[in-house]
PyMOL Python script that loads the backbone (N, CA, C, O; Angstrom):
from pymol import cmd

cmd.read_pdbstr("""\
ATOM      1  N   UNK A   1      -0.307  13.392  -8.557  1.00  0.00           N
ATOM      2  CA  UNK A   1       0.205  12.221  -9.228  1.00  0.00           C
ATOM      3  C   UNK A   1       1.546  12.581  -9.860  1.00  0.00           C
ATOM      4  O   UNK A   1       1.581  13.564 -10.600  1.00  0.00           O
ATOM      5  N   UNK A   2       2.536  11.948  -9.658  1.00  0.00           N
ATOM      6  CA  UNK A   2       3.908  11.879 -10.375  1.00  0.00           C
ATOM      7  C   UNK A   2       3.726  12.344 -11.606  1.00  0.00           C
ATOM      8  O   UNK A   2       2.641  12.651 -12.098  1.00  0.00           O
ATOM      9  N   UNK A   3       5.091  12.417 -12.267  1.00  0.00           N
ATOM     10  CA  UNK A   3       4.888  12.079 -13.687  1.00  0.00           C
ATOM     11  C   UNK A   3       5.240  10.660 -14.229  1.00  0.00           C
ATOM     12  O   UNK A   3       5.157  10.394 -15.428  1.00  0.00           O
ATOM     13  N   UNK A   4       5.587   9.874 -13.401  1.00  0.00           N
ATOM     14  CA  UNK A   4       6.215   8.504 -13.727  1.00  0.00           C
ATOM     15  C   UNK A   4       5.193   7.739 -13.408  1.00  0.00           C
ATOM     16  O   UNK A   4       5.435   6.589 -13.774  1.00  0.00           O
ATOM     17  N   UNK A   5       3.844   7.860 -12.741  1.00  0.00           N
ATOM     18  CA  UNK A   5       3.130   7.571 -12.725  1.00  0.00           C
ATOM     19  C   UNK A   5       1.899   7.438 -13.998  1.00  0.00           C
ATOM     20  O   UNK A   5       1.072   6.557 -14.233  1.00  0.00           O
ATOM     21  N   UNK A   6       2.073   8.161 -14.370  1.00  0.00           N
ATOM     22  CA  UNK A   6       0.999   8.916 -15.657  1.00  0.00           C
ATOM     23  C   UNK A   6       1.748   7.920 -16.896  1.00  0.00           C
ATOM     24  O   UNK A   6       2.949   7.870 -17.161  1.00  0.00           O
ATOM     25  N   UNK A   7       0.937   7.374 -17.364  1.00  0.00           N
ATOM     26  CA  UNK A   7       0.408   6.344 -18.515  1.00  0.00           C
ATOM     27  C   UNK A   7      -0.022   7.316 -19.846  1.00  0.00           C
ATOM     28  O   UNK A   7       0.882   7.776 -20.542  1.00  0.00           O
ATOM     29  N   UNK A   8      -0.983   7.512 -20.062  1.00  0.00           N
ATOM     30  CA  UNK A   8      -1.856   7.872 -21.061  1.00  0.00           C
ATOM     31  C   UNK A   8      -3.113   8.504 -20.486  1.00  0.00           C
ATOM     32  O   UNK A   8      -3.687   8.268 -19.423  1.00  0.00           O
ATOM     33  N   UNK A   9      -3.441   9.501 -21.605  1.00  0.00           N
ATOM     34  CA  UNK A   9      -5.358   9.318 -21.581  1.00  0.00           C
ATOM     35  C   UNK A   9      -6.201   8.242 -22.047  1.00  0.00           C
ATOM     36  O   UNK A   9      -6.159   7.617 -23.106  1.00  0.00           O
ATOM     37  N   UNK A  10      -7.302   8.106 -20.637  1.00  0.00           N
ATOM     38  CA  UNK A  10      -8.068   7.086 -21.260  1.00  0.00           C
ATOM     39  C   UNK A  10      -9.302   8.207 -22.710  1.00  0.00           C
ATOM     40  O   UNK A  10      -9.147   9.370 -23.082  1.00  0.00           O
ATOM     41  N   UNK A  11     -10.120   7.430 -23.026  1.00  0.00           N
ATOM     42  CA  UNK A  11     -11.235   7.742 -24.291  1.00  0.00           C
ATOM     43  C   UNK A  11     -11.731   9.243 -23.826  1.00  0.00           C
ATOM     44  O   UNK A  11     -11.801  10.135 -24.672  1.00  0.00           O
ATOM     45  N   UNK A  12     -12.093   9.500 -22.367  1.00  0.00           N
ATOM     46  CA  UNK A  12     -12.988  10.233 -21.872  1.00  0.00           C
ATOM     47  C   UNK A  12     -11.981  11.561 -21.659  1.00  0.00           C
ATOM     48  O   UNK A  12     -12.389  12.693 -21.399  1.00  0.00           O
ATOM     49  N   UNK A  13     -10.389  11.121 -21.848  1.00  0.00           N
ATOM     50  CA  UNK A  13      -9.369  12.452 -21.535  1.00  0.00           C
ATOM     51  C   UNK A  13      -8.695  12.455 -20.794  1.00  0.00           C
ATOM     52  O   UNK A  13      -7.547  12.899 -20.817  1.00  0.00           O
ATOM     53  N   UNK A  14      -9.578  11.669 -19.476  1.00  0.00           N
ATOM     54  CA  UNK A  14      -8.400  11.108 -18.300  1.00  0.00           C
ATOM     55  C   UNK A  14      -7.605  10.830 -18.057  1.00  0.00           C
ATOM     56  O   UNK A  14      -7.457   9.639 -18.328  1.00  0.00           O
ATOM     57  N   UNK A  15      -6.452  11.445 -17.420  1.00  0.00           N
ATOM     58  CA  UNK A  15      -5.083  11.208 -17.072  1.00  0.00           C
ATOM     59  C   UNK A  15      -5.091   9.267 -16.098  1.00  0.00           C
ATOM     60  O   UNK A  15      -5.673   8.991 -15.048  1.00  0.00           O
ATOM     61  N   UNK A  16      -4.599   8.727 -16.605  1.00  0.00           N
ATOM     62  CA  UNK A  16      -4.751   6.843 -15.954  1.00  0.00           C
ATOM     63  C   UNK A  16      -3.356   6.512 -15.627  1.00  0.00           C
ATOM     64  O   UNK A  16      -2.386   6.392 -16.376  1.00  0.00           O
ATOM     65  N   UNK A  17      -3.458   6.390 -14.345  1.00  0.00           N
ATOM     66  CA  UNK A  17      -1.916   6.321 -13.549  1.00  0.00           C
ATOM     67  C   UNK A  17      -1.106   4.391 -14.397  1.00  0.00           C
ATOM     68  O   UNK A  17      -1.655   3.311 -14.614  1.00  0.00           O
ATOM     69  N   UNK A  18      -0.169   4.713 -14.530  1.00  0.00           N
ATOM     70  CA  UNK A  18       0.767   3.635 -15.590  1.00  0.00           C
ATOM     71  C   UNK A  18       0.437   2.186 -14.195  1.00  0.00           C
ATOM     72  O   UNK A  18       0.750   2.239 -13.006  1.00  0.00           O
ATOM     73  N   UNK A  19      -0.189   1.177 -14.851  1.00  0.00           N
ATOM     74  CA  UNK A  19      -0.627  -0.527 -14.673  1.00  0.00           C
ATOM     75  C   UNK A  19       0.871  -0.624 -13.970  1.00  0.00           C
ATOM     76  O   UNK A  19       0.923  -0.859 -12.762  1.00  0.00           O
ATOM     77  N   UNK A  20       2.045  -0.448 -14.704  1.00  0.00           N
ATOM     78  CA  UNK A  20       2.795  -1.388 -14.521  1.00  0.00           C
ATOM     79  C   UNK A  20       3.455  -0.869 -13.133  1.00  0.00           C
ATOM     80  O   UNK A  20       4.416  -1.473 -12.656  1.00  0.00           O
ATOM     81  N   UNK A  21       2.889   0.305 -12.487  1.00  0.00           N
ATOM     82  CA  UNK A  21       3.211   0.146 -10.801  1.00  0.00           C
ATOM     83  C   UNK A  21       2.559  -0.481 -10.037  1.00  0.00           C
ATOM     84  O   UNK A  21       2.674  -0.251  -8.833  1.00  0.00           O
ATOM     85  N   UNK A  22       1.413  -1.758 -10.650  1.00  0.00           N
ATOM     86  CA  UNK A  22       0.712  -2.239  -9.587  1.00  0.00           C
ATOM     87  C   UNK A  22       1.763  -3.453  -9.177  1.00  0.00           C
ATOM     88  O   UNK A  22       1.858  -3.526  -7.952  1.00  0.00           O
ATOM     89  N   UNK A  23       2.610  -4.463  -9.905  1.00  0.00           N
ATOM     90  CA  UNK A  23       3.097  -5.325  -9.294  1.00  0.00           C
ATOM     91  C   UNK A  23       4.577  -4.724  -8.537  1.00  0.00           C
ATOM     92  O   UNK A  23       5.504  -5.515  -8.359  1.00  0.00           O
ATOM     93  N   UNK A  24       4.659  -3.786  -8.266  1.00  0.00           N
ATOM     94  CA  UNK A  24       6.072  -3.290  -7.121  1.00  0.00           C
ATOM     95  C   UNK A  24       5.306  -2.911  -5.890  1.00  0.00           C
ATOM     96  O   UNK A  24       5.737  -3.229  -4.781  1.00  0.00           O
ATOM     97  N   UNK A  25       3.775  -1.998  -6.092  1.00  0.00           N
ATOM     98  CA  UNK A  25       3.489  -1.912  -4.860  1.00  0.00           C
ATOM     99  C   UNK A  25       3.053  -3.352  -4.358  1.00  0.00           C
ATOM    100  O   UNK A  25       3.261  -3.409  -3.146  1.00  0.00           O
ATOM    101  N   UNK A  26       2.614  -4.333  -4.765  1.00  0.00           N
ATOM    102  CA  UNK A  26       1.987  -5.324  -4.145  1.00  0.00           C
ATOM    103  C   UNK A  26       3.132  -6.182  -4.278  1.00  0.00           C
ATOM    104  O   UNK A  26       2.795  -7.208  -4.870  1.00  0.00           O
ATOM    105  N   UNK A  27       4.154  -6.178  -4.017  1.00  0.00           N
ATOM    106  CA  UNK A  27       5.472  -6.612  -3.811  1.00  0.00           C
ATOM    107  C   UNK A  27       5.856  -5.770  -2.356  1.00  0.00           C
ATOM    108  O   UNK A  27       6.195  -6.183  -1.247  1.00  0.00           O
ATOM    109  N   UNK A  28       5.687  -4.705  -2.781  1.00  0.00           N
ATOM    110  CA  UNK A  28       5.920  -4.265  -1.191  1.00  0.00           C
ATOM    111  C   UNK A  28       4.840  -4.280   0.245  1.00  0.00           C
ATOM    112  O   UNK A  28       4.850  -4.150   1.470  1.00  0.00           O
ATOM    113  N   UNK A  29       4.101  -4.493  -0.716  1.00  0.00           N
ATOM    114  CA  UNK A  29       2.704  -5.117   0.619  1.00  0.00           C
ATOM    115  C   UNK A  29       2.977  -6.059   0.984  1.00  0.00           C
ATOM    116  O   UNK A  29       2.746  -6.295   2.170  1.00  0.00           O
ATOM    117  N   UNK A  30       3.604  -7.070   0.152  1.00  0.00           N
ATOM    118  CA  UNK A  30       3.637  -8.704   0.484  1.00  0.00           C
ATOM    119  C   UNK A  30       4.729  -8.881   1.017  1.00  0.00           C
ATOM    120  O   UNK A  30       4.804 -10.004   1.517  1.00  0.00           O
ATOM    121  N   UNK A  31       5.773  -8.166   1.159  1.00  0.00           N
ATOM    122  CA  UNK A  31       6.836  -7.924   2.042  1.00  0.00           C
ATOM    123  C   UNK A  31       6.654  -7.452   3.521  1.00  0.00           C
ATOM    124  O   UNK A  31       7.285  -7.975   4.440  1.00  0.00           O
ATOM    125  N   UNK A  32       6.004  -6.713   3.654  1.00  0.00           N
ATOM    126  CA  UNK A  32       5.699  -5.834   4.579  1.00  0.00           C
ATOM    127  C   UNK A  32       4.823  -6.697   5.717  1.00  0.00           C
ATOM    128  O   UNK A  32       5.057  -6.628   6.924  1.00  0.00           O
ATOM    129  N   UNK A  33       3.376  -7.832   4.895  1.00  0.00           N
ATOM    130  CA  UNK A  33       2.826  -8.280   5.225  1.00  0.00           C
ATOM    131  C   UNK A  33       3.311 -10.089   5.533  1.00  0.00           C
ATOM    132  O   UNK A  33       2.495 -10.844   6.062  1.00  0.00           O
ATOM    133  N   UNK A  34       4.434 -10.483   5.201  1.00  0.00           N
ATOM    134  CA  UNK A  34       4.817 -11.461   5.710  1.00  0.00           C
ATOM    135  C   UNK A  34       5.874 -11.111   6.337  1.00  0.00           C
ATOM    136  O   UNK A  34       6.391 -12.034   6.966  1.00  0.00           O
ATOM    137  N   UNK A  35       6.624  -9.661   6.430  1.00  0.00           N
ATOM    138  CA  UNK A  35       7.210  -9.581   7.883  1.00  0.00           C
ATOM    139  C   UNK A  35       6.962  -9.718   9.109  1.00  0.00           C
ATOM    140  O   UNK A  35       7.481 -10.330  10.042  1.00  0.00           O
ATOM    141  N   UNK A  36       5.749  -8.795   8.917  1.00  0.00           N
ATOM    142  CA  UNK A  36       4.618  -8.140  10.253  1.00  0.00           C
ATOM    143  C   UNK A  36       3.982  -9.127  10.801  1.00  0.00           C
ATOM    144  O   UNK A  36       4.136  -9.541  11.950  1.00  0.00           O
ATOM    145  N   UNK A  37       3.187  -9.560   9.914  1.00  0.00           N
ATOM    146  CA  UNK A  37       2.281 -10.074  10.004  1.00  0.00           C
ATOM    147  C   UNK A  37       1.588 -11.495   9.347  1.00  0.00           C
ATOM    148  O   UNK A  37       0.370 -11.652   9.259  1.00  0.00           O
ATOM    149  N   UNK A  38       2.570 -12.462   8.920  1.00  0.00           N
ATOM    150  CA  UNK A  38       2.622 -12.890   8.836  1.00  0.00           C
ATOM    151  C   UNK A  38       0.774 -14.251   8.530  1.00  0.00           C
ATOM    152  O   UNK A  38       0.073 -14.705   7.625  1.00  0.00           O
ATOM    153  N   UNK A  39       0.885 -14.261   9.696  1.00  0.00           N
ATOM    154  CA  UNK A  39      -0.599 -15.495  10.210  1.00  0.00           C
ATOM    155  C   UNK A  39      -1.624 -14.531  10.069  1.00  0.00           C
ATOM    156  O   UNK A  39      -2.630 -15.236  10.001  1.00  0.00           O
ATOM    157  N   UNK A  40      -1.930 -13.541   9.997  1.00  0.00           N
ATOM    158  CA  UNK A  40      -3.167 -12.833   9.347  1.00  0.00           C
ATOM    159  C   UNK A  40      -3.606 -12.508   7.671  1.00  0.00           C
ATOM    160  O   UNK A  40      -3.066 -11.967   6.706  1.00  0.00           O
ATOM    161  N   UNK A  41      -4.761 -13.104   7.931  1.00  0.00           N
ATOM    162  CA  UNK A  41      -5.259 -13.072   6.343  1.00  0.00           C
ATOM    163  C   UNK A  41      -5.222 -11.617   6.184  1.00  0.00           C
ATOM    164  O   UNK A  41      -4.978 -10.672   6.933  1.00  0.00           O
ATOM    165  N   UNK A  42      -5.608 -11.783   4.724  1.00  0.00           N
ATOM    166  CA  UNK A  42      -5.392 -10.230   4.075  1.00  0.00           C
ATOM    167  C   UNK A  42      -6.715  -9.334   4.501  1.00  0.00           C
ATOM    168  O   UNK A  42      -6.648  -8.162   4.872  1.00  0.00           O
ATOM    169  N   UNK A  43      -7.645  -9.924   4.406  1.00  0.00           N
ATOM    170  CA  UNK A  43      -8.852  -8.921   5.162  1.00  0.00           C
ATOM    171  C   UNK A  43      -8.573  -8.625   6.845  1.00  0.00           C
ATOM    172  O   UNK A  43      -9.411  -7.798   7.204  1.00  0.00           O
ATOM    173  N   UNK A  44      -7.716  -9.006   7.944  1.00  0.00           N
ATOM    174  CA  UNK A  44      -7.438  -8.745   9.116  1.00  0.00           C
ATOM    175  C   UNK A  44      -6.174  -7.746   8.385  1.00  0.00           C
ATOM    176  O   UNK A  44      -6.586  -6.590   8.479  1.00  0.00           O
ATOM    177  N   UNK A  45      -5.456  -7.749   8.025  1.00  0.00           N
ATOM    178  CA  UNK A  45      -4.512  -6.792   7.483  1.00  0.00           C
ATOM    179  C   UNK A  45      -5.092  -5.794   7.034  1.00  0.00           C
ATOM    180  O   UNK A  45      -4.587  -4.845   7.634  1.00  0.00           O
ATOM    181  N   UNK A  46      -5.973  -5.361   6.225  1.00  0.00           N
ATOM    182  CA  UNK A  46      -6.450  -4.339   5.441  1.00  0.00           C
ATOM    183  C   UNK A  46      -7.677  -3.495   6.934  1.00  0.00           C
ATOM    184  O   UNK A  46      -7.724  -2.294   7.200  1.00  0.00           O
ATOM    185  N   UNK A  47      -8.447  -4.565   7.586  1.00  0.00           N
ATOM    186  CA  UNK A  47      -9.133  -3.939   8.425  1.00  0.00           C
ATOM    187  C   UNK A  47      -8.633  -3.575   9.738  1.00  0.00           C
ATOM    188  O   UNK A  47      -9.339  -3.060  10.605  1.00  0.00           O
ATOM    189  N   UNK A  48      -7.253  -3.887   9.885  1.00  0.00           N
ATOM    190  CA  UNK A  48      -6.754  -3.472  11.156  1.00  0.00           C
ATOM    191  C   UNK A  48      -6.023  -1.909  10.615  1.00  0.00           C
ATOM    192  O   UNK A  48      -6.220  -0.744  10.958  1.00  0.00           O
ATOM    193  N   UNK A  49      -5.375  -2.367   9.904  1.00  0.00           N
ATOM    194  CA  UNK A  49      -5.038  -0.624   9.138  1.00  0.00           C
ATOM    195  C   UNK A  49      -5.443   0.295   8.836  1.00  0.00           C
ATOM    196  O   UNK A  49      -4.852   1.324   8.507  1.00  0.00           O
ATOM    197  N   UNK A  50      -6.553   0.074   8.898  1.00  0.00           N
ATOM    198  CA  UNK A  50      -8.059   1.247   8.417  1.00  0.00           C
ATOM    199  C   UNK A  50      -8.410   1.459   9.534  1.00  0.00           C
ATOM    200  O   UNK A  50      -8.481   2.676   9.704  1.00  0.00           O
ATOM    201  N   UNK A  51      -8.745   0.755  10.648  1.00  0.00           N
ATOM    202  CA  UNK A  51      -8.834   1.069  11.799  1.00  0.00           C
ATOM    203  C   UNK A  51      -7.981   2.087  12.645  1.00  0.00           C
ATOM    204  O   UNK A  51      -8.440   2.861  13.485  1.00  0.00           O
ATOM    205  N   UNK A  52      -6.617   1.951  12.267  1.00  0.00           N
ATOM    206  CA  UNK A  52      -5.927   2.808  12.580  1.00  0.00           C
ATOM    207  C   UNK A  52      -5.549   3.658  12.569  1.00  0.00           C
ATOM    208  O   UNK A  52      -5.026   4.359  13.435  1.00  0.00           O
ATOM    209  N   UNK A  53      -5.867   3.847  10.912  1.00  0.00           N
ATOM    210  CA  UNK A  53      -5.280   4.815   9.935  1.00  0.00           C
ATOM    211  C   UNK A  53      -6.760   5.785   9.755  1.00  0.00           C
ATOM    212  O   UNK A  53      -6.728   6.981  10.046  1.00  0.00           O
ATOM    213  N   UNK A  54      -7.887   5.202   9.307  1.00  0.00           N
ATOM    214  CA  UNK A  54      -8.989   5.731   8.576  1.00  0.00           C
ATOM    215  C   UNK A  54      -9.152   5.320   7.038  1.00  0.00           C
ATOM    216  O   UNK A  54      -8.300   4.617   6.493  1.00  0.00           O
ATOM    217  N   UNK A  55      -9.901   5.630   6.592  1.00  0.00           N
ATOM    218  CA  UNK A  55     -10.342   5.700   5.174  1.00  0.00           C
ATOM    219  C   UNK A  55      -8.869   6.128   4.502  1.00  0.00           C
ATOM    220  O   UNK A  55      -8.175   7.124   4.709  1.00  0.00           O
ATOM    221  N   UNK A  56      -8.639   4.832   3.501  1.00  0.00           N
ATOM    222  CA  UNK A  56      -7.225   5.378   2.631  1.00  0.00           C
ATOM    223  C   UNK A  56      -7.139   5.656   1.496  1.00  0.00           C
ATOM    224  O   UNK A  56      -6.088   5.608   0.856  1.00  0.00           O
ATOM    225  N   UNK A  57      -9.108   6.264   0.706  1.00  0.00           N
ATOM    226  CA  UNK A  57      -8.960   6.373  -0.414  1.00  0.00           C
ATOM    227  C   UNK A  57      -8.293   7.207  -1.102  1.00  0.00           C
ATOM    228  O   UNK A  57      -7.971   6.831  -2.229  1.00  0.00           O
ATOM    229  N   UNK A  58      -8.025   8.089  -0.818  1.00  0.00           N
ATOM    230  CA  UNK A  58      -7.271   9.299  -1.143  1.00  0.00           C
ATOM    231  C   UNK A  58      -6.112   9.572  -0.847  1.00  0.00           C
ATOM    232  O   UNK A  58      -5.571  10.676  -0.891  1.00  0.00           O
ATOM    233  N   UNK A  59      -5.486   8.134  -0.392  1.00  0.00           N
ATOM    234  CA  UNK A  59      -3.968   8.004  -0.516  1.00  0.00           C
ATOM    235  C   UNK A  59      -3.696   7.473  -1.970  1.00  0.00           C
ATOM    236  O   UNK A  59      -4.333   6.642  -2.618  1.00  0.00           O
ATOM    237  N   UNK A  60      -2.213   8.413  -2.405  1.00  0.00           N
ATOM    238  CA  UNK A  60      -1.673   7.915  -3.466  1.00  0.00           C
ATOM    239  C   UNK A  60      -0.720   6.637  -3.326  1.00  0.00           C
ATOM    240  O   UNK A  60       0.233   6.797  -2.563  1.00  0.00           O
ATOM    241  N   UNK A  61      -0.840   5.386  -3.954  1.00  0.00           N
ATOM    242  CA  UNK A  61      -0.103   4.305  -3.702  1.00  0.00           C
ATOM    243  C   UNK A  61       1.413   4.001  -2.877  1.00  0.00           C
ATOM    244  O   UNK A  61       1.795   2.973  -2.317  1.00  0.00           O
ATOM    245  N   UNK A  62       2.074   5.294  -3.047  1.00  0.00           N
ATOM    246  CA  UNK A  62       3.366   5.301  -2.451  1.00  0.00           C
ATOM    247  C   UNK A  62       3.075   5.772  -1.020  1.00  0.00           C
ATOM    248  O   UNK A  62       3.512   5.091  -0.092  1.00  0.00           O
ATOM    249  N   UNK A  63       2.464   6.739  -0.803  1.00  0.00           N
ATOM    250  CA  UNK A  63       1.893   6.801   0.551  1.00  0.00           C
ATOM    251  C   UNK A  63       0.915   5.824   1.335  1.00  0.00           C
ATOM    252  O   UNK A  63       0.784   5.685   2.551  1.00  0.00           O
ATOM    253  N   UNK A  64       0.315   5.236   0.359  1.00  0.00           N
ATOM    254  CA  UNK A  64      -0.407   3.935   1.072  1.00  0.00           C
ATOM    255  C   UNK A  64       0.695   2.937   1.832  1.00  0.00           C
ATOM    256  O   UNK A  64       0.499   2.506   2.969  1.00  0.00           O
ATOM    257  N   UNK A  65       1.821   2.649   1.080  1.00  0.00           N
ATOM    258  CA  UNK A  65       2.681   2.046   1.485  1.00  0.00           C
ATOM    259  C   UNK A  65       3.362   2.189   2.849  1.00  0.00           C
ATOM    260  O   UNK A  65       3.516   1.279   3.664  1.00  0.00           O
ATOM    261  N   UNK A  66       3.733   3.419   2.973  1.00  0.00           N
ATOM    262  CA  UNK A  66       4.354   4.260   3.897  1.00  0.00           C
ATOM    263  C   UNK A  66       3.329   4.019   5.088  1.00  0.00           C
ATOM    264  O   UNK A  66       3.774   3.605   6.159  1.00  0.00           O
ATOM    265  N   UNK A  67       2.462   4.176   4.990  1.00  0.00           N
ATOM    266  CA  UNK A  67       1.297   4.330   6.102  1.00  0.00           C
ATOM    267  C   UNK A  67       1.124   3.186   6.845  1.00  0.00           C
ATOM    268  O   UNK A  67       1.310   2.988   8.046  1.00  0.00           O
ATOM    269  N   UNK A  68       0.596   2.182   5.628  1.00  0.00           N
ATOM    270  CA  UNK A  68       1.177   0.455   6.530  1.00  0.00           C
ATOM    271  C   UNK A  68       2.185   0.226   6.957  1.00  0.00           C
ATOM    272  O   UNK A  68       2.237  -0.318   8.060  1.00  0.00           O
ATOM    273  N   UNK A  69       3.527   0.593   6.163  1.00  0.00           N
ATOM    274  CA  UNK A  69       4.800   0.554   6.936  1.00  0.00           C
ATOM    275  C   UNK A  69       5.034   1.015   8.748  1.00  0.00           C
ATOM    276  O   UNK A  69       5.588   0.477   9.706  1.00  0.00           O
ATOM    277  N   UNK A  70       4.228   2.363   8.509  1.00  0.00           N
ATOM    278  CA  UNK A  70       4.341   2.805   9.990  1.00  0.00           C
ATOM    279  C   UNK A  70       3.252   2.397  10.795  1.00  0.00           C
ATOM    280  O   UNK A  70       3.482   2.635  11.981  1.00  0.00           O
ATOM    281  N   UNK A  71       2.209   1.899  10.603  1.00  0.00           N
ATOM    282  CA  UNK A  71       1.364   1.032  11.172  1.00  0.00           C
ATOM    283  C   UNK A  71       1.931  -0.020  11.655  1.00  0.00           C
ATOM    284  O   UNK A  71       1.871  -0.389  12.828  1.00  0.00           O
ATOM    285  N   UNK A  72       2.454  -0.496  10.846  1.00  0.00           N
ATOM    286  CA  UNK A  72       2.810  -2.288  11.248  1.00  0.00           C
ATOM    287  C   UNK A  72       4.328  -2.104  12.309  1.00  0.00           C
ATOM    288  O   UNK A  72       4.750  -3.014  13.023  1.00  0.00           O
ATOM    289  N   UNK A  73       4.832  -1.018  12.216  1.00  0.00           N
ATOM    290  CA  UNK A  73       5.978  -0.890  12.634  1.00  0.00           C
ATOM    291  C   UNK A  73       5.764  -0.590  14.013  1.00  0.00           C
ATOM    292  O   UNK A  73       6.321  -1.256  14.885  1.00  0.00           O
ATOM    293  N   UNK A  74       4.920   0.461  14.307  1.00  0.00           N
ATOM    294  CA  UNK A  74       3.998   0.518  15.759  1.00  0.00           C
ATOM    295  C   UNK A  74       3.313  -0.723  16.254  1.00  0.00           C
ATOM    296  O   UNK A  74       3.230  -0.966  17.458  1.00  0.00           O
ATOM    297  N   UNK A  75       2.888  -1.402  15.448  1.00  0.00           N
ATOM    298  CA  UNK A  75       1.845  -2.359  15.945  1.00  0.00           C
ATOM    299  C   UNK A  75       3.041  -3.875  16.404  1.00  0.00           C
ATOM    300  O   UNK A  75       2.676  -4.862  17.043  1.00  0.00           O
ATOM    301  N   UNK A  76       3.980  -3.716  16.039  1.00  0.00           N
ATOM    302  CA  UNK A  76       5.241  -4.864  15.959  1.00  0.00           C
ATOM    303  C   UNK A  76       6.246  -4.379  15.822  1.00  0.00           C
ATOM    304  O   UNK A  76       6.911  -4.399  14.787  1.00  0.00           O
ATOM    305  N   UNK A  77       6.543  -3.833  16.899  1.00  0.00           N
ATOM    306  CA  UNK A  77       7.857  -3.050  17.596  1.00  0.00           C
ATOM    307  C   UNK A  77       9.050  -3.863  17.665  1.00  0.00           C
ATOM    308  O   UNK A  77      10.182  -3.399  17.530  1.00  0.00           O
ATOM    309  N   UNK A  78       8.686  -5.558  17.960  1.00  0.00           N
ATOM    310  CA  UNK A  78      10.291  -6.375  18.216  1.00  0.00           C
ATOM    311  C   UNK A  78      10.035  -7.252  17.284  1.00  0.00           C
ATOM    312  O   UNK A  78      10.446  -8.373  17.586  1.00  0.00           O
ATOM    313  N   UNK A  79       9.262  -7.149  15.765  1.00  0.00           N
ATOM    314  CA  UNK A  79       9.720  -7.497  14.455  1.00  0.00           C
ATOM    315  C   UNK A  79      10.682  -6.498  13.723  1.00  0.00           C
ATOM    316  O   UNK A  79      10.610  -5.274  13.614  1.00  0.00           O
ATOM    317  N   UNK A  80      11.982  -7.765  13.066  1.00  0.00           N
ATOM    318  CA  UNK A  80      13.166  -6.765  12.203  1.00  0.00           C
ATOM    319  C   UNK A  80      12.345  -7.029  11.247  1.00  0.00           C
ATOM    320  O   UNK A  80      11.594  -7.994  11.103  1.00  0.00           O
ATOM    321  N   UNK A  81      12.635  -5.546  10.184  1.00  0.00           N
ATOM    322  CA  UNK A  81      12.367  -6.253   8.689  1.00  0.00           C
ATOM    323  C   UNK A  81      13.886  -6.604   8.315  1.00  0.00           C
ATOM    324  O   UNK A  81      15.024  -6.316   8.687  1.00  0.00           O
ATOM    325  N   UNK A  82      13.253  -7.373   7.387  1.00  0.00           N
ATOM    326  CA  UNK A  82      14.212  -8.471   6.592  1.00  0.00           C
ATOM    327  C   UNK A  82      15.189  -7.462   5.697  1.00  0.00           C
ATOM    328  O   UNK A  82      16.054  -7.935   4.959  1.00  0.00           O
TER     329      UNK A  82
END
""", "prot")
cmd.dss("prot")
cmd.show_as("cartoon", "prot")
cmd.util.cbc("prot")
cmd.orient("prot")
């Protein structure tokens, strides 16, 4: 985990990655996902990528990104991004 990531400890001691990167990555999903892919709901998006990819729990958010990026980029070769 970054350090720009890292927030605080929660009660228990836990290092809790900082909230306020959830609305840039899901800015870049929603980019990514009305380039690509446009007419597919978000569960055909999430299960075609896993399919491809595997299990992404143990991706860190910036690499999650990256991964769909090159997914979707293989999968829709004569889509530009914007």
């Amino acid at each position: 985990m970054e350090d720009s990531e890292v927030q605080e400890r929660n009660n228990r001691g836990v290092i809790m990655r900082n909230i306020n990167r959830i609305p840039m990555i899901s800015m870049e999903i929603r980019d990514l996902w009305t380039t690509y892919c446009p007419d597919w709901r978000f569960g055909q998006l999430m299960y075609n990528f896993t399919a491809w990819y595997g299990d992404p729990f143990y991706l860190e958010d910036d690499a999650f990104v990256d991964k769909l990026e090159e997914y979707l980029k293989e999968s829709f070769p004569n889509k530009i991004p914007k």
